[in-house]
N, C-alpha and C positions, 0 to 999 in steps of 0.2 A: 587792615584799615580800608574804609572804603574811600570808592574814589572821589577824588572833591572835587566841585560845582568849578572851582577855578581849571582844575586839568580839562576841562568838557570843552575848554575852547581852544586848546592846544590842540586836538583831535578830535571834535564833537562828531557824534556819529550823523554822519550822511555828507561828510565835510572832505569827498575825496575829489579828486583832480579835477573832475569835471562835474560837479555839484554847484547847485545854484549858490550856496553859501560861498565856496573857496570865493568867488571872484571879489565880495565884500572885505571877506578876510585879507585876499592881498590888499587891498586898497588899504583899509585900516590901520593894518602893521605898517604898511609903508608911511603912512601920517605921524607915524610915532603915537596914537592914540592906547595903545595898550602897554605904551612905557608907564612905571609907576611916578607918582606923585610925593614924592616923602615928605617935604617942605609942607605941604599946604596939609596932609595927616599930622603934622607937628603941630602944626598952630593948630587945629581941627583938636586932636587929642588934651594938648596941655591949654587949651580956653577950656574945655569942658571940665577939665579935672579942676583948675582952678574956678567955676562955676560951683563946681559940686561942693567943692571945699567953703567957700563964700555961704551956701545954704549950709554948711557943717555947723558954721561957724554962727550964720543967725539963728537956728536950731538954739543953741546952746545959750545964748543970750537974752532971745526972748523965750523961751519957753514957759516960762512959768506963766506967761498969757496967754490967752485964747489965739489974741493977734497972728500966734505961730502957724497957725491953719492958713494962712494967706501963702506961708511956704512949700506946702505942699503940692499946692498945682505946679509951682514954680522945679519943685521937686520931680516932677511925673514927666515932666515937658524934657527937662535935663536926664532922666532916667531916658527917656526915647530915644536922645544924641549918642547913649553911651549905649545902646544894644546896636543902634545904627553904624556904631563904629568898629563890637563886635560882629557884627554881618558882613562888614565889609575886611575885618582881618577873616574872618574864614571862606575869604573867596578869596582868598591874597592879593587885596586891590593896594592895601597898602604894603606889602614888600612883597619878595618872591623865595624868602628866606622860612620856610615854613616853622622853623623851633620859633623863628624871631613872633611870627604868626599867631601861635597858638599861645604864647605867653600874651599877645595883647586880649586877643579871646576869653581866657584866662580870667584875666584883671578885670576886663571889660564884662565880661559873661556870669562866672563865679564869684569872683572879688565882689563888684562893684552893683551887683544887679539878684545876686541869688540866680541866676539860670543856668545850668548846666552847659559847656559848651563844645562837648562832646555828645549831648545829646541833639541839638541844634544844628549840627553841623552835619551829621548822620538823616537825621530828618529833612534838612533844607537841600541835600547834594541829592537825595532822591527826586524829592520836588524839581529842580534842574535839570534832573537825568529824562524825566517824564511829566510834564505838567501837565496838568488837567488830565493825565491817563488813568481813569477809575482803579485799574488795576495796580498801578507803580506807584500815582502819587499820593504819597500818606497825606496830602491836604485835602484831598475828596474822597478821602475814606470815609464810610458812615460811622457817624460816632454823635454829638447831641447833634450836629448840622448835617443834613445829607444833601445830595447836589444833581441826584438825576431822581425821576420816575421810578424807576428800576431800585433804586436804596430805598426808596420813601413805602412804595409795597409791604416789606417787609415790619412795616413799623408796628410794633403794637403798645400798648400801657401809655404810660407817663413819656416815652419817648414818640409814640404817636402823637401826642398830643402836641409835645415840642416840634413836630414836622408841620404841622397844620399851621399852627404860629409862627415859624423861625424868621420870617419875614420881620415883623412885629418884635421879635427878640433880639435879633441880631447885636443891634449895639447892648440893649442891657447885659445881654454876656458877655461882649467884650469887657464889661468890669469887675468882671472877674479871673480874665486874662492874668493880670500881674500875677496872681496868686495860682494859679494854674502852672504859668509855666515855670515857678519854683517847686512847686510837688511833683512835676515831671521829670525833673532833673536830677532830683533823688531817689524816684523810683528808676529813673534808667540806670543807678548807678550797681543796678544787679549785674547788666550788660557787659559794662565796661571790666576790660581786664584790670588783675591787682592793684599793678603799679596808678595807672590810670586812674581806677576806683579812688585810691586814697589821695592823690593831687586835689580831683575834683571836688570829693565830697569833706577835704578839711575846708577849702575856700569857701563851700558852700555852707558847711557851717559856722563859718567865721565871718560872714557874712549877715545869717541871720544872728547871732551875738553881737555882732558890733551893733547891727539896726538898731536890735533892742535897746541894747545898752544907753545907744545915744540918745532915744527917746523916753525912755524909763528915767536917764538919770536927768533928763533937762525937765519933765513936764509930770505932769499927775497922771495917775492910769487912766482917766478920760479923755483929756487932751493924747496920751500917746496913741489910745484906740482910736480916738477920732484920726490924728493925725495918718497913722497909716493906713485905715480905710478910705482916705481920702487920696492920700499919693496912690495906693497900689490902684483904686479903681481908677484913675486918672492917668492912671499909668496904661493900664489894659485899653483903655479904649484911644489911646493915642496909637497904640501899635495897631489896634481894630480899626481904625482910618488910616491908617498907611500900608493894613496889605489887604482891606477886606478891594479895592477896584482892581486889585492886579489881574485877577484872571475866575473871577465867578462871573458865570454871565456869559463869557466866551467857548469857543467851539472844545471837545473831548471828544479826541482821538476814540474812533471806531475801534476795541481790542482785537477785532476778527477781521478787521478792515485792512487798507494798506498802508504800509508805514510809511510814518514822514521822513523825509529827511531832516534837517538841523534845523534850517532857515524855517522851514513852511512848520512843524512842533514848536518851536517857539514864539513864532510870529500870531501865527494862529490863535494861540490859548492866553496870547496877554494883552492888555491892552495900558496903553500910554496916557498920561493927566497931561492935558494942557494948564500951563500956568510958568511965573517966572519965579525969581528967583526966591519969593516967600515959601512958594510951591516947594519949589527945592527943596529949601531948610524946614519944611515942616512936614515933609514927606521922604528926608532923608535920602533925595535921588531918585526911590522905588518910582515913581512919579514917570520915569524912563526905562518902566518895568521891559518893553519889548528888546532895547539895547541891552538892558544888563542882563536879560538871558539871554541873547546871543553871544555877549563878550560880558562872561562872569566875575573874569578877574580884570576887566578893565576900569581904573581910577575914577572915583564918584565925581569929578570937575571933569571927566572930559563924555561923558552921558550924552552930555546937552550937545558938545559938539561932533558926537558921532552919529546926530538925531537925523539930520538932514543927509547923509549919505544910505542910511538905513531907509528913509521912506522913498528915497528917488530911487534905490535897486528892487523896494518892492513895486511900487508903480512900472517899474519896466517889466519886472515878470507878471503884474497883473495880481500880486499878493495882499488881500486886505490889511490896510495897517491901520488899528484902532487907536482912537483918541477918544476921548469927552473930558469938559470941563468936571472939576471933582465931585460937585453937587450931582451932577448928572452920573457918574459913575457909580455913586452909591445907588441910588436909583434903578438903574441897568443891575447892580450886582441882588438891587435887593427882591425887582421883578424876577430875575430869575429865579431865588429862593423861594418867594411868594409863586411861580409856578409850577415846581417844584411839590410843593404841598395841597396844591389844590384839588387831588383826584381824592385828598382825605376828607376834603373841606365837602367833598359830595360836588363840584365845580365842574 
């Protein structure tokens, strides 16, 4: 198994006696801020379930109307809370029980969403291990979006062309996210050992049956294609705004350079959304991208208040701590991309 994004702060590498990190970390633990939260993931979990259930239920009642397309977005927005809640069982913010963990992942992931969450969890612990490091982190691997000079070289055909433009594409691909990262899920399930393979990929198929089923038997083949062309792209691009400001645009880790330690690897490559508590709930926490990779397995209600200990230990070391309001973030995330592609553009 590989190691998960939650154990990285039990021991994050560069995180020893006399490391700029430990002195945060004591302080933290001693707050009780990396105690978990159960209580408020209960009401968090079963409002969403019973949300999702509420839209089950208007599915089936009006479908035979158009009107049911008004559900949909309602649907994509509620789909975002439930991978938000899977992201946050595979960092074990909500227990410390890992079977207990990976059954909400499970539900949350496979069940409830079609996404693999053995695939997701393998993928997202390296992104934590290494972010922004070309080399380690599979989210700036080149693949249709590249993120340095050096990946974009390489480009030639119809992915050339994608590079020149990615600026300008960005969000239209993110609507296609939804549907992405359910084909991913099943192509990872080559990976996944036996026992494992068959967990995931019956929920993953009993997932897309149940969709179908419920839109097939409520609505006409129109309304059901409309309808989930419309929740899935609505889907993809809500998660496309909640992780595209986390960390494009910010500094990557020189591979032949010198290594960071904890603090200054995480600090460095992320940057923070100013906003309150809308922010919050529509950015699922990530919004406090810099804390929740420092303390991955600490509880999504206490982000906010480990905000202000986090920027007064970097101001004493002199550590840049990134903010911008969200507009402005995409902006920054998407300058970078747009300069990125400009040595194609002939620029």
């Amino acid at each position: 198994m590989p190691q998960t994004a939650a154990a990285l702060v039990e021991s994050p590498p560069g995180a020893s006696k006399g490391s700029e990190f430990a002195p945060l970390l004591r302080t933290v633990k001693g707050q009780g801020l990396l105690d978990r939260r159960h209580g408020w993931y209960a009401v968090a979990i079963v409002g969403n379930a019973l949300a999702l259930a509420a839209v089950v239920v208007g599915v089936v009642l009006i479908g035979h109307s158009w009107w049911v397309l008004l559900l949909a977005p309602l649907l994509a927005v509620l789909s975002a809370r439930t991978a938000f809640i899977g992201h946050d069982a595979g960092h074990s913010q909500i227990t410390g029980n890992r079977s207990m963990s990976r059954v909400i992942g499970l539900i949350h992931g496979n069940l409830l969403l079609g996404m693999s969450n053995s695939w997701w969890n393998e993928k997202h612990s390296r992104h934590h291990a290494n972010p922004n490091h070309i080399d380690k982190d599979p989210d700036v691997a080149a693949d249709i979006l590249v993120f340095t000079s050096e990946q974009a070289r390489g480009r030639a055909g119809f992915r050339r062309w994608l590079t020149r433009n990615q600026a300008w594409l960005f969000f239209p691909l993110t609507l296609l996210e939804g549907i992405a990262l359910k084909v991913y899920g099943f192509q990872d399930l080559r990976r996944q050992p036996p026992r494992e393979r068959m967990v995931e990929g019956l929920l993953l198929v009993t997932h897309v049956a149940a969709y179908a089923t419920l839109l097939l038997t409520s609505m006409s083949l129109g309304q059901a294609l409309a309808f989930a062309a419309l929740h899935q792209a609505l889907f993809g691009l809500h998660l496309g705004m909640a992780f595209a400001p986390n960390h494009k645009g910010m500094d990557m880790p020189d591979p032949e350079g010198d290594r960071w330690g904890h603090l200054r690897r995480q600090v460095l490559t992320s940057r923070n959304i100013r906003g309150g508590i809308v922010t919050d709930w529509f950015l699922g926490g990530l919004n406090y991208q810099i804390e929740h990779h420092l303390f991955p397995s600490m509880p999504r209600p206490h982000l906010r208040l480990v905000q202000p200990l986090v920027r007064a230990h970097c101001r004493e070391l002199g550590i840049p701590y990134a903010e911008a309001a969200l507009v402005d973030s995409y902006r920054q995330a998407l300058r970078h991309m747009y300069e990125v592609g400009a040595p194609l553009r002939g620029e």
